[in-house]
C-alpha positions as CSV (number, residue, x, y, z in Angstrom):
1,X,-8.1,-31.1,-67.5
2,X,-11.4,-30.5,-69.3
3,X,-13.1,-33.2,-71.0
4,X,-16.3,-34.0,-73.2
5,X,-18.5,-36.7,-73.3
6,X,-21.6,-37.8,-74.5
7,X,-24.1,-39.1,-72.7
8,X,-27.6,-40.6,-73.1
9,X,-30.7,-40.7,-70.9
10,X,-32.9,-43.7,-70.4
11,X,-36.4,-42.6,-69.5
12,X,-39.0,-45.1,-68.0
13,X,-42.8,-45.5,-66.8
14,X,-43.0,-44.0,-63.0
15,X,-45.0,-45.9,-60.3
16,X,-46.2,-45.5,-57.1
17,X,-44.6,-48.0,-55.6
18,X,-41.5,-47.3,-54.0
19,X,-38.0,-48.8,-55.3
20,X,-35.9,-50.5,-52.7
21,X,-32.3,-49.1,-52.4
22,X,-29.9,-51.4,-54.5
23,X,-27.7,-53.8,-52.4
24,X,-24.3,-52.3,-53.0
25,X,-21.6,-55.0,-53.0
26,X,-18.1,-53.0,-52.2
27,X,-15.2,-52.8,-49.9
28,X,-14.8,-49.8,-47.4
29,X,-12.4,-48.6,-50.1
30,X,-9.5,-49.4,-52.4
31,X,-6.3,-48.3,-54.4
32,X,-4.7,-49.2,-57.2
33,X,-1.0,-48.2,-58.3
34,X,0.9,-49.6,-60.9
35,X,3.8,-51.5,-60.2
36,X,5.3,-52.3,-63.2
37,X,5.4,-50.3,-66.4
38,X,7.1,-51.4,-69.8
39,X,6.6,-49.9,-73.8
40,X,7.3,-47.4,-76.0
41,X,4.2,-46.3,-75.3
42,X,5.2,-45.3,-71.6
43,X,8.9,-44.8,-71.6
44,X,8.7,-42.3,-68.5
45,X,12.8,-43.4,-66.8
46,X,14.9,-40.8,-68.0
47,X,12.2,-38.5,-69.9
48,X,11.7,-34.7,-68.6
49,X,8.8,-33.5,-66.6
50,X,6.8,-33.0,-63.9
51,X,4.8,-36.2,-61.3
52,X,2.1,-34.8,-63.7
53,X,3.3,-35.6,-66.9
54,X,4.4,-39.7,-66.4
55,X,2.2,-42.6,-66.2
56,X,-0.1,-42.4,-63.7
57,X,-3.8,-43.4,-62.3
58,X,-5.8,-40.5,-62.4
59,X,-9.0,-40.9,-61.1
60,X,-12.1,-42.8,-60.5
61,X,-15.5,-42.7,-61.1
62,X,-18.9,-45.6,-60.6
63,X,-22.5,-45.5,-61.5
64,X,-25.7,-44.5,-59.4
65,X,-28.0,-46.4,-60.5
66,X,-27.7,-49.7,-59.0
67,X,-25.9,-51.3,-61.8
68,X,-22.8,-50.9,-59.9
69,X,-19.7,-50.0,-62.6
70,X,-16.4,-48.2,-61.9
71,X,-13.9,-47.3,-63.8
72,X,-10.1,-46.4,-62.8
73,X,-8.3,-44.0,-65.2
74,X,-5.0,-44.6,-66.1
75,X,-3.1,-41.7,-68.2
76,X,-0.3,-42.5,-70.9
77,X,1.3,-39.1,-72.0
78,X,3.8,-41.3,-74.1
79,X,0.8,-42.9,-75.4
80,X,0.1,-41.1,-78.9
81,X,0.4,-41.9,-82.9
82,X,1.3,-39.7,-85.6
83,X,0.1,-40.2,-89.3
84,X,2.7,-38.4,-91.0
85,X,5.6,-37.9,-88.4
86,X,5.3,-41.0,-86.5
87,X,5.0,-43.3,-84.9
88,X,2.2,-45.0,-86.3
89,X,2.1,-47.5,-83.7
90,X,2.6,-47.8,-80.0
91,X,2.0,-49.5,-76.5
92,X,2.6,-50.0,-72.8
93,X,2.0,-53.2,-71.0
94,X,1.1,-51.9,-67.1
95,X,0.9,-54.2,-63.9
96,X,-1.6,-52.7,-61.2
97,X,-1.4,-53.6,-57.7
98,X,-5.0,-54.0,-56.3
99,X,-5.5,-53.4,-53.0
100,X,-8.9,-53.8,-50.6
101,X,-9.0,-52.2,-47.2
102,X,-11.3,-53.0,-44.0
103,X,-12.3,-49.2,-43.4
104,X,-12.3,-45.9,-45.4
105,X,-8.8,-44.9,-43.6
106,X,-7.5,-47.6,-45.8
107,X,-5.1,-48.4,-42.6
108,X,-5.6,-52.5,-43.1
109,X,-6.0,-54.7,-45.4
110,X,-8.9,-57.1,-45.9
111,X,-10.2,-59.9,-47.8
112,X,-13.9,-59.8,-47.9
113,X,-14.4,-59.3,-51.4
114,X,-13.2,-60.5,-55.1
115,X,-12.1,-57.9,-57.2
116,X,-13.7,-58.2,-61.0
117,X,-12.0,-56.9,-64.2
118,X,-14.0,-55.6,-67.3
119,X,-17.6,-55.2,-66.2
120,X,-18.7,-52.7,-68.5
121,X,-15.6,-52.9,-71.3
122,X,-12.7,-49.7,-71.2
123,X,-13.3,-45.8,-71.8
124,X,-10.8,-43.8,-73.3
125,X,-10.5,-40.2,-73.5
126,X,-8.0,-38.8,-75.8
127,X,-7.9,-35.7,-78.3
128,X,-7.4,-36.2,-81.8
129,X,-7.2,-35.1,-85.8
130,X,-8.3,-37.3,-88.6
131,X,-8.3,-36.2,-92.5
132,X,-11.2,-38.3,-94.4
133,X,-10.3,-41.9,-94.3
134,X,-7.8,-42.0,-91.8
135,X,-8.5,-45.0,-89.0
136,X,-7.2,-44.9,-85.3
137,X,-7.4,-48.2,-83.7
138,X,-7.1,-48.3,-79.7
139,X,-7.0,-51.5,-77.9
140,X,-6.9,-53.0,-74.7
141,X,-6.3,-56.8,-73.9
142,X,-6.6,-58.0,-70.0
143,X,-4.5,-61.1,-69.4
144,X,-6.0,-63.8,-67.5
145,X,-4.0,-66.9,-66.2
146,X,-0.4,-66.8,-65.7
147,X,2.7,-68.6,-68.5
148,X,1.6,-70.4,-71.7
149,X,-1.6,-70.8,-70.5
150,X,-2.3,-67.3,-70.5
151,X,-6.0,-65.3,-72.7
152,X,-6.8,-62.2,-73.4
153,X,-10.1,-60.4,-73.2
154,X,-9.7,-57.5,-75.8
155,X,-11.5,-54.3,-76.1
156,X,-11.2,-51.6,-79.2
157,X,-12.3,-48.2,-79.5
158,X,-11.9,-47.4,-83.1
159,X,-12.2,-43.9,-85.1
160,X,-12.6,-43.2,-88.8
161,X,-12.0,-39.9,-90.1
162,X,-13.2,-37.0,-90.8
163,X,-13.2,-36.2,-87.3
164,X,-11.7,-33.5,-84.4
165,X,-11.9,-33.7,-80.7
166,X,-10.9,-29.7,-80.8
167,X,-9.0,-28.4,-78.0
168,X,-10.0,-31.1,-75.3
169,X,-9.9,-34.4,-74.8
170,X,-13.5,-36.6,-75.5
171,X,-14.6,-39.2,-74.2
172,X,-15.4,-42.8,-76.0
173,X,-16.8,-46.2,-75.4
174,X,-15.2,-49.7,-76.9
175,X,-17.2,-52.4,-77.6
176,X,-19.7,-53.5,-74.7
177,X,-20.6,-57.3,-74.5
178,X,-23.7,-58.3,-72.7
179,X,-23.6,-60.1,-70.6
180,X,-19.9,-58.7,-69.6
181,X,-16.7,-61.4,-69.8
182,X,-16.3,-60.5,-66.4
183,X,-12.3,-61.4,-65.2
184,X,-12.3,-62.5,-61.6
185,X,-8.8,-62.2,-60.0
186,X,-7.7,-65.5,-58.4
187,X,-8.2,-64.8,-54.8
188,X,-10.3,-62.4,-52.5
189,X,-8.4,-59.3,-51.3
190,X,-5.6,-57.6,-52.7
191,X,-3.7,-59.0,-55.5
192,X,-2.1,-57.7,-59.0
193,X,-3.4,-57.6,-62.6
194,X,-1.9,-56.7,-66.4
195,X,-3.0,-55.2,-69.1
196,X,-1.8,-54.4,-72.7
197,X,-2.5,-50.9,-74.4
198,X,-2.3,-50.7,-78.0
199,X,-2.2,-47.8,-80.5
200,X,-2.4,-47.4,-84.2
201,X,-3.5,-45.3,-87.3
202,X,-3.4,-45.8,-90.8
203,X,-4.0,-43.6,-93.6
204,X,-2.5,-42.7,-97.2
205,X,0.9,-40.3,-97.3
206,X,0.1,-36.9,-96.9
207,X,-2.2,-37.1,-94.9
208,X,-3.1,-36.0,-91.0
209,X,-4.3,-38.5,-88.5
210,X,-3.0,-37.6,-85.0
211,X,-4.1,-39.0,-81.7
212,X,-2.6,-37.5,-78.4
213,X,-3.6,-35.7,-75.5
214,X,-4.7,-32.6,-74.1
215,X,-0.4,-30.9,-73.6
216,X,0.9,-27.4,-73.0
217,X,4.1,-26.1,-73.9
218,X,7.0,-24.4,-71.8
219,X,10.4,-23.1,-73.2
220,X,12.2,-25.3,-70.7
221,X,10.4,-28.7,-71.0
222,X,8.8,-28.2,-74.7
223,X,5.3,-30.1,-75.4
224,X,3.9,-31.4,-72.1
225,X,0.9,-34.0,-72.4
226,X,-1.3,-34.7,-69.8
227,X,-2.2,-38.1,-71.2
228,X,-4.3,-40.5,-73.7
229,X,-6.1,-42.0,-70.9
230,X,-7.6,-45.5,-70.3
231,X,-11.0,-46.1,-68.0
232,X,-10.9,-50.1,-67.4
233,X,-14.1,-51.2,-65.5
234,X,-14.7,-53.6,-62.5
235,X,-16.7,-54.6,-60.1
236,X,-17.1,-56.8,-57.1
237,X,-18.5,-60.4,-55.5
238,X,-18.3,-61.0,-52.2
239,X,-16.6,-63.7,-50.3
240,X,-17.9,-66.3,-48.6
């Protein structure tokens, strides 16, 4: 997959005094798979295609900089809204399993460190055709707490057209608090964690306004999409 994204450069005064290496706070390493899956939005039982083409993580990425973010990608290829042929509205509500490994072989577990949802709010990289007017709306809430007692913290990445992402997929921010609602899980080490992914566009009849994601087509399995996907940020504390 090719992707685009936009990104911008923060220049400062240069001393001569040297700049200590930032204290990283991390595990040896990490994995997250999803364990649970329900929604239109990712209806991948029964549906045709390759390990490619369901729901999936896809990758990860972090900072260098010493602020310490990292994002985990998830991709929906069910995930995508149609102005004029529908549907105008989707979602898929995905539980992660988290877990936190002792060394980079990722052969035990440990519990050395806390695992912290949403430092630096959710990417999403999609592609997409608006006609003037048209609005996509893209949101993502992260539960916290368990039964009645249960929040949200919600992010939205919103488009308002005129607008193309072209061939490929680009790459877009939500909205960034400072300082971040940081979602601690409950316990150091492994554990699990849901979120909510929520799609819709609106726009007069006649119009085009469609938001999907990079796809290729074969005679035997028609349009293939690699995915709308979602980047949700984290970082860590460590455990006393």
């Amino acid at each position: 997959m090719r992707y685009t994204t936009t990104a911008l450069a923060l220049v400062g005064l240069t001393t001569t005094l040297a700049q200590p290496n930032p204290l990283r706070i991390l595990p040896p390493n990490w994995s997250f798979t999803i364990s649970s899956i329900r929604g239109p939005g990712c209806p991948d039982s029964g549906k045709n295609g390759t390990f490619s083409r369901t729901t999936r993580p896809t990758f990860g990425s972090n900072t260098v900089d010493g602020s310490e973010i990292y994002y985990w990608f998830i991709a929906y290829p069910w995930m995508r809204v149609d102005l004029e042929n529908g549907p105008r509205h989707t979602w898929c509500e995905t539980t992660l399993s988290y877990k936190e490994y002792k060394d980079v072989d990722m052969i035990a577990e440990a519990e050395d460190y806390k695992l912290r949802l949403h430092k630096n709010g959710t990417k999403g990289i999609m592609t997409y055709e608006l006609d003037e007017g048209v609005q996509v709306y893209w949101d993502f809430a992260y539960y916290v707490g368990e039964g009645s007692g249960r929040t949200e913290v919600a992010d939205t990445i919103a488009l308002t057209g005129p607008a193309s992402s072209g061939q490929y997929a680009q790459e877009y921010y939500s909205n960034i608090s400072y300082p971040p609602e940081l979602i601690p899980q409950s316990n150091c080490g492994s554990g699990t964690f849901t979120f909510r992914t929520e799609m819709w566009v609106e726009g007069k009849e006649g119009q085009q306004g469609v938001v999907d994601s990079e796809h290729s087509y074969s005679e035997e399995l028609g349009n293939q999409y690699y995915g709308a996907q979602q980047g949700f940020s984290y970082d860590w504390q460590k455990c006393e």
